[in-house]
C-alpha positions, 0 to 999 in steps of 0.5 A: 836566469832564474833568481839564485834566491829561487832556485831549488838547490841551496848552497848553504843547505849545511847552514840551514841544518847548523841553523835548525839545531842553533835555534833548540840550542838559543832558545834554552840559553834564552831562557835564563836571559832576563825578559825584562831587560830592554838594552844590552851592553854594546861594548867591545869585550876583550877578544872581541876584535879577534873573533869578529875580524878587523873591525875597521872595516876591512874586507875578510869575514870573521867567523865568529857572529852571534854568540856561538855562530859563525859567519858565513862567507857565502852570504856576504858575497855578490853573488856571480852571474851564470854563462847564460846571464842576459844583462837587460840595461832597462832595467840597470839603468833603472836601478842606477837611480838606487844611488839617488834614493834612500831606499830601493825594492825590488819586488818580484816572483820567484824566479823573476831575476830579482837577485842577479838582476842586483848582482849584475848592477852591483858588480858594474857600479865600481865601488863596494856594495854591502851583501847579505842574503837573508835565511829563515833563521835571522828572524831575531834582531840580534842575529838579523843586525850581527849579519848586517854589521859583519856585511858593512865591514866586508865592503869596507865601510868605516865603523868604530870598533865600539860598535859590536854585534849585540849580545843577546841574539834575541833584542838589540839595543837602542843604543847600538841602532842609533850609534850605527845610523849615526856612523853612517850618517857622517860618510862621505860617501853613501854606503850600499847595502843590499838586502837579498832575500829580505821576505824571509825576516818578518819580524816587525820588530827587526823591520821597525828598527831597519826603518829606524836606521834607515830614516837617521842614517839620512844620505849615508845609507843607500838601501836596496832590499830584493824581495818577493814580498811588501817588506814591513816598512812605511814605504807609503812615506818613501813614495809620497816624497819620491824617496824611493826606487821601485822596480816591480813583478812586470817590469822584471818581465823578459820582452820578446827580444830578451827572451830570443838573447836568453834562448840564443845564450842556451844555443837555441836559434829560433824565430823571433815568432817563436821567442814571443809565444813563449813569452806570452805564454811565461809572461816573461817569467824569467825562470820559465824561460831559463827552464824552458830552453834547458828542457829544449836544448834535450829535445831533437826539435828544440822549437815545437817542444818550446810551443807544445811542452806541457807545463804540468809535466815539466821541470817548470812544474817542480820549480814552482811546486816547490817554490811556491805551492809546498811553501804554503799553509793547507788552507791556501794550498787547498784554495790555490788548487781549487782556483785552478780550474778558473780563469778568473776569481773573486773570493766569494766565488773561491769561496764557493768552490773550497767551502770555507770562509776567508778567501779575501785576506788569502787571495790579497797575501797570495798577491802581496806574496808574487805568489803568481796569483795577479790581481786585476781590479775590482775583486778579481784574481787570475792565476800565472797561466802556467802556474795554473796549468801546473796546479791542475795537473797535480790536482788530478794526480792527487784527486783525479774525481775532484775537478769536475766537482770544481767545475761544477760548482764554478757553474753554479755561482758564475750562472746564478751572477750573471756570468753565463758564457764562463758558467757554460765552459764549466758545465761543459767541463764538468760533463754537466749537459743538462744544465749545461743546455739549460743554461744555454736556452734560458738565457736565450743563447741559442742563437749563438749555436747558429752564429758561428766562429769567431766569437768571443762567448763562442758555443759551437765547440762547447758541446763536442763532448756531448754524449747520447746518454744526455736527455732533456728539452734543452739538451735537444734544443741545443741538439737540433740547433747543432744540426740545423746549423750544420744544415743536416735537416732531418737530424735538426727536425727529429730532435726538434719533434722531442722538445715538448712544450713546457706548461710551465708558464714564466721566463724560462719557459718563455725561453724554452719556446722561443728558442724553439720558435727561432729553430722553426724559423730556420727549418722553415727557411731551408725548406722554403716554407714561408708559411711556416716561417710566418707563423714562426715570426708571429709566435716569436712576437708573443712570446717576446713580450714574456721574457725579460727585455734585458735578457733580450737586449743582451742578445740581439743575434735572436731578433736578427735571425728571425728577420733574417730567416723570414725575409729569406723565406719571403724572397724564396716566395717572391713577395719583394716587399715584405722581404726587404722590410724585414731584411733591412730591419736586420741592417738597422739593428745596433751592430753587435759581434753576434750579429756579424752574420745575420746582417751579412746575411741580411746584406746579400740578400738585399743585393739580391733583390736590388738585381732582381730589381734592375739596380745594378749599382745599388745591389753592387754596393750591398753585395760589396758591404756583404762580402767585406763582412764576410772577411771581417768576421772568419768567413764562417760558412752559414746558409746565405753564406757566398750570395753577395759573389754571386750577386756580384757574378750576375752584375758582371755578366750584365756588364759583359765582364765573363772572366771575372763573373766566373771568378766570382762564381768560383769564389761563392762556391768555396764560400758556401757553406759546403754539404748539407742541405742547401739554402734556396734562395742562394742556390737559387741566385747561383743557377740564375747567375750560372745560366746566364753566364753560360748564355753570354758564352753561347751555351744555350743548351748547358745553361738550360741545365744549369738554370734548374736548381733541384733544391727540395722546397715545399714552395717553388719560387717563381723568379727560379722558375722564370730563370729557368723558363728563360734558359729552355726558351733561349735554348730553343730558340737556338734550336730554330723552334721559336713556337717551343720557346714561346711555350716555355714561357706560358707556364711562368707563376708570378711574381718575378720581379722587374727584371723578370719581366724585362727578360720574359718581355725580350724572350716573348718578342724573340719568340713572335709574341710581339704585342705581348712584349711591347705591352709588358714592356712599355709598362715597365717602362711607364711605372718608372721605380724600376732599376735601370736593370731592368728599364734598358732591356724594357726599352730594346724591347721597344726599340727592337719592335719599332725597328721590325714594324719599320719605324726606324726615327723611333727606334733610334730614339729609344736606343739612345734613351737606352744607351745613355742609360746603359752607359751609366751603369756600364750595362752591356749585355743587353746590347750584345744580345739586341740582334744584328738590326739593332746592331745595325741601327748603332753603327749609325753616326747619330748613335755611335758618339753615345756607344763609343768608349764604353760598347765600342773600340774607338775609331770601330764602330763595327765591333762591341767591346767587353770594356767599361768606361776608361775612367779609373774611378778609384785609386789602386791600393799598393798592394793592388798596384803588386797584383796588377805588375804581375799580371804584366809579367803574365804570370798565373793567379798561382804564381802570383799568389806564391809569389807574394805569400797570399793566399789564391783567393786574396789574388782574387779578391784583388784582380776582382778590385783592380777590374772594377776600379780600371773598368775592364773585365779580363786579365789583357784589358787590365794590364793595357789599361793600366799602361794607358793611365801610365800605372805600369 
């Protein structure tokens, strides 16, 4: 599909031969020409009718031209489109509006399709089209406007016989220009003439007078030039009174459905998807494609060479070598294959890289020229992606030790402009790791080591090529930050003990300490050391005052990592308050793509502390927001990665809903950030949640087990140990030792939070410590900032006290206060776990109108149910809505994740949705749910 003007192979290579000795031999004549003489005699000599054809304009081409050259038939003929020809009607119709307007360009690469593009709206317009393809040689007016008479005659358009070619192949005289735009002027109908390859005359001279004919001719001429350059003439004129028809390089562009008819014209059958990644990979280059499909038709897998095929070794390679790379002066071939090595360019920055002034004028030519080098604003280029492909892989053929240097050099600039990520992928392509890590710690990206993917300035791929043979405190720096962010500790603190402190006062060692500080901060949240995170916190907060505020406005992640570590570090030690201080200045930070992650991380461990708080539905709705950005930004596994589904999973087992807390587990456990060291505080959340989930399942004795987490901290947290107290003591109890269980619990540090406290007030009445409970209880109740969490169970505990000491009018009054506020918030599990007398007392009728609908089946009072409120408080989504049906057709979560091409844990996500908004908890109550409210 490529241009025939673009392609390698030329028919008239003989003429080019004929051409080159005709030039040695005119330039003698020209010699004994008279220099001075401005205009010569265009009268018809005799014999001329003869030589030149019929020159009233019939159609057969004369051979005699110029004196002493012929004409050939070749370059006067429309030329014919290929088998494979991809006829765009876009573009055609676009080109129909060359018969309204004096002049028309079409202005494209080579290769764009700019000729046949041309040829094919010729051949359909049904009238004669005036063709000449240009050649280098046609540089003398003479020669130039010999061919353009002899085109005119050829289609047919009436000319006097008194109008000749000119005499001297040199200059052409005024007179001749202006009888011929008179000639025309006074056709009845326009003549076309199409100009192919007109970037090869850049005669100013030959131009000016084609404008000169161009502008008298007035309505008799139609002008179409095919170029890949700006021709020569006022075309700012043109434009400014709508005179003129342009189609340019993007618009020539194959889209994807194009594409797909090209391949298909070349046999290739592929996928819609395949044909628009090879367009956005070509740009829609008209001959890469055509290139492409002809090397995949040889290739047994036609479709993954088309998306693998290496540009630099390709037929595409030596189309664009040729065409455009061997046709440039030394200077801009050195400059282009220096470009290469950039995504992107300005000419100071080109400069830099060739060592020689002037890049600008040559970089703007390049442009003008469709060289494949684009212009995007402001100064800056980019290369065609594969031309630049291309490039480099010739640079290496012919200079293999050169690209690094290149690197190297682009690094510098771009550092020293501000322009660090782009600075840093080429010190890492140059294998420069010291300035590479240098330039990382000095600009205080270290904590993008610890973001993770996706990011746009991503870093944790940069380093893969590092070597031990580097050395340095930043090359550690970046070392350790690598482990610890892969929580492989003592790898992460052995390269942390290298980094020396830099005496150097100023920024840079600001910097250095500071990136050092952010790490400590790290390492001291995983090894559940809040002291150590406090002092790191208080170190960061000096040395912040000593780098620039702009360089720590362009990177918030560092401040949200700090807070974030501190506050997780403070949660591990119990201290609540300090911990959400911290963590929700972490939400409050203006949202930034590298603080995806901190705030994530920020959110799940406020949940946390909403549940250990008793706040069920706040801590739902934190954990909800924590785990919908966890989807928005990859999923990239970090420490606190999966605590919003297990915060999710306790509040589920709280409302009795099992099925779905163990999905819930499951969930966080393939979230997590997988080996490593792992982080407390969300280990810790898990073996809370696990236990309990096992206990609502009577397993007493594994949910002992499963409540100790092993995680190695330097600190222990108390709301770990009364979770784990609470398991062995519940387990015992089971044993039929209540003495056994009571001393579990003696042995619980503080603090461990409201809900805490609920729970160990209900073990200790469970165990016999009745005064104990009811005081601890009763306290809870009285201070009322406690979550409802945490004030029904704090209410059981007095309503189960005042039911054993026979005060039966005061139990039931505090049952009621319970359940009312149970009901709210769909919290079931204290009352499933209150025993047989309070079980009792709720069958009563004064109780039971409060229970039914929500803890008992209506119409039941003697059974508790696993069933929220039967109101469907949200709307499912359609997708939702495709889950649910198939639940109805009891197919598996496999099945129904193969069936709607999903992923296992989309289907999840969805059941998990379709639970909350029906208020059910398992797979039977959903589906029949969903027929009582008419959804199935």
């Amino acid at each position: 599909m490529a241009d025939r003007d673009d392609s390698t192979q030329r028919d008239y290579s003989a003429q080019r031969n004929y051409s080159a000795q005709r030039d040695d031999s005119t330039q003698r004549d020209d010699s004994t020409q008279n220099d001075d003489s401005t205009e010569q005699d265009d009268r018809p000599k005799k014999g001329d009718s003869a030589k030149r054809g019929d020159s009233t304009g019939g159609r057969s081409v004369g051979y005699a031209g110029p004196p002493g050259e012929p004409f050939l038939r070749t370059r006067f003929a429309v030329p014919a489109r290929p088998a494979t020809f991809v006829r765009r009607p876009r573009l055609t119709a676009h080109l129909g509006q060359a018969l309204d307007t004096p002049l028309t360009m079409v202005n494209g690469a080579a290769g764009a399709g700019k000729t046949l593009l041309v040829a094919d709206w010729a051949a359909g317009l049904g009238q004669p089209v005036a063709w000449l393809t240009n050649e280098t040689g046609d540089q003398r007016p003479g020669v130039f406007w010999a061919h353009v008479l002899q085109a005119l005659r050829s289609a047919g358009t009436p000319l006097p016989a008194g109008i000749g070619g000119a005499g001297h192949v040199g200059m052409v005289g005024h007179r001749l220009l202006g009888r011929l735009a008179d000639e025309l002027n006074g056709l009845g109908r326009p003549a076309l003439l199409v100009l192919d390859e007109f970037d090869r005359l850049s005669d100013p001279e030959t131009a000016e007078q084609l404008e000169f004919v161009l502008h008298h001719a007035g309505q008799g001429l139609r002008l179409i030039l095919v170029t890949r350059t700006e021709p020569l003439l006022p075309l700012h004129r043109y434009r400014a009174a709508g005179a003129m028809t342009e189609i340019r390089n993007d618009e020539l562009a194959f889209t994807p459905e194009e594409a797909a008819d090209l391949l298909a014209r070349h046999g290739l059958l592929l996928p819609a998807q395949a044909a628009r990644a090879l367009v956005e990979r070509t740009r829609g280059w008209a001959a890469g494609l055509q290139l492409s499909a002809l090397a995949a038709r040889q290739d047994a897998d036609p479709e993954t060479y088309l998306k693998e095929f290496e540009a630099g070794h390709s037929v595409i390679a030596d189309f664009l070598l040729a065409e455009v790379l061997n046709r440039q002066p030394p200077e801009t071939e050195n400059l282009l294959l220096c470009v290469s090595v950039l995504d992107r360019f300005c000419p100071e920055l080109a400069e830099s890289l060739t060592g020689r002034p002037g890049a600008g004028p040559r970089l703007a030519e390049l442009c003008r020229q469709n060289a494949f080098v684009e212009y995007l604003g402001h100064s800056w280029y980019r290369l065609h992606p594969l031309f630049g492909e291309i490039l480099r892989v010739h640079m290496r053929v012919r200079s293999p030790e050169r690209e690094p240097e290149l690197h190297r050099r682009a690094a510098c600039w771009l550092r020293t402009h501000g322009a660090v990520p782009e600075a840093l992928a080429h010190g890492a392509a140059a294998a420069d790791w010291e300035f590479t890590a240098g330039a990382v710690v000095d600009d205080l990206a270290i904590g993008r080591l610890l973001t993770g993917p996706p990011r746009a300035d991503d870093l944790t791929e940069l380093f893969d090529g590092m070597g031990t043979e580097a050395a340095g405190a930043a090359v550690d720096l970046v070392r350790a930050a690598r482990e610890l962010s892969g929580r492989d500790l003592d790898r992460g603190l052995t390269h942390l003990g290298r980094v020396e402190e830099d005496p150097v006062t100023g920024g840079s060692a600001a910097a250095s300490r500071l990136s050092r500080v952010l790490l400590e901060s790290l390492a001291a949240r995983l090894t559940g050391a809040p002291g150590r995170a406090e002092r790191a916190m208080a170190t960061a907060g000096r040395l912040r005052r000593e780098v620039p505020a702009h360089d720590l406005a362009r990177h918030p992640e560092l401040t949200a990592l700090l807070l974030t570590h501190l506050g997780s570090a403070r949660l591990w030690a119990g201290h609540f308050e300090a911990a959400r201080a911290a963590l929700t200045e972490v939400t409050g930070l203006p949202a930034d793509a590298a603080t995806e992650l901190p705030r994530e991380d920020a959110l799940g461990h406020l949940a946390l502390l909403d549940y250990l708080d008793g706040r069920l539905d706040r801590a739902e709705s934190q954990a909800l927001a924590a785990t919908a950005a966890t989807r928005n930004c990859g999923g990239h596994p970090f420490p606190g990665a999966g605590l919003g589904q297990l915060v999710l999973a306790a509040v589920a087992v709280d409302r009795d809903e099992l099925e779905q807390a163990r999905v819930l587990l499951d969930e966080a456990a393939e979230s997590g950030p997988g080996g490593g060291v792992p982080d407390p505080v969300t280990e810790g959340c898990r073996a809370l949640t696990t236990a309990r989930l096992l206990t609502a399942l009577g397993d007493p004795e594994a949910a002992a087990d499963a409540a100790d987490p092993a995680v190695p901290a330097l600190v222990a947290a108390p709301w770990v140990r009364a979770g784990a107290a609470l398991a062995a003591s519940a387990a015992r109890l089971a044993e039929g030792r209540p003495e056994a269980a009571a001393a579990v619990l003696d042995d619980i540090p503080g603090p461990v939070g409201s809900l805490g406290a609920a729970e160990l007030a209900w073990a200790r009445l469970a165990a016999g410590r009745r005064e104990e409970a009811v005081r601890t209880a009763g306290r809870l109740c009285a201070e009322g900032v406690a979550g409802p969490g945490t004030t029904v169970r704090a209410t059981l505990v007095c309503a189960r006290a005042a039911a054993e000491s026979g005060d039966a009018d005061t139990a039931r009054r505090l049952l009621a206060k319970a359940l009312l506020e149970g009901r709210r918030n769909r919290l079931r599990r204290p009352f499933l776990d209150a025993g047989p007398r309070i079980r009792r007392l709720l069958d009563t009728p004064q109780l039971h109108s409060l229970a039914a609908g929500w803890l008992y089946r209506d119409g039941d009072g003697a059974d508790p149910v696993t069933e929220a409120s039967p109101l469907l408080v949200e709307e499912l989504s359609g997708r939702e809505r495709e889950v649910l049906s198939r639940l109805a057709q009891l197919m598996s979560t496999q099945e129904i994740a193969a069936d709607l091409y999903v992923s296992v844990n989309t289907v999840k996500t969805h059941l998990k949705s379709v639970y909350r908004k029906l208020g059910v908890g398992r797979r039977g109550d959903a589906v029949r749910r969903a027929r009582e409210r008419g959804l199935l």
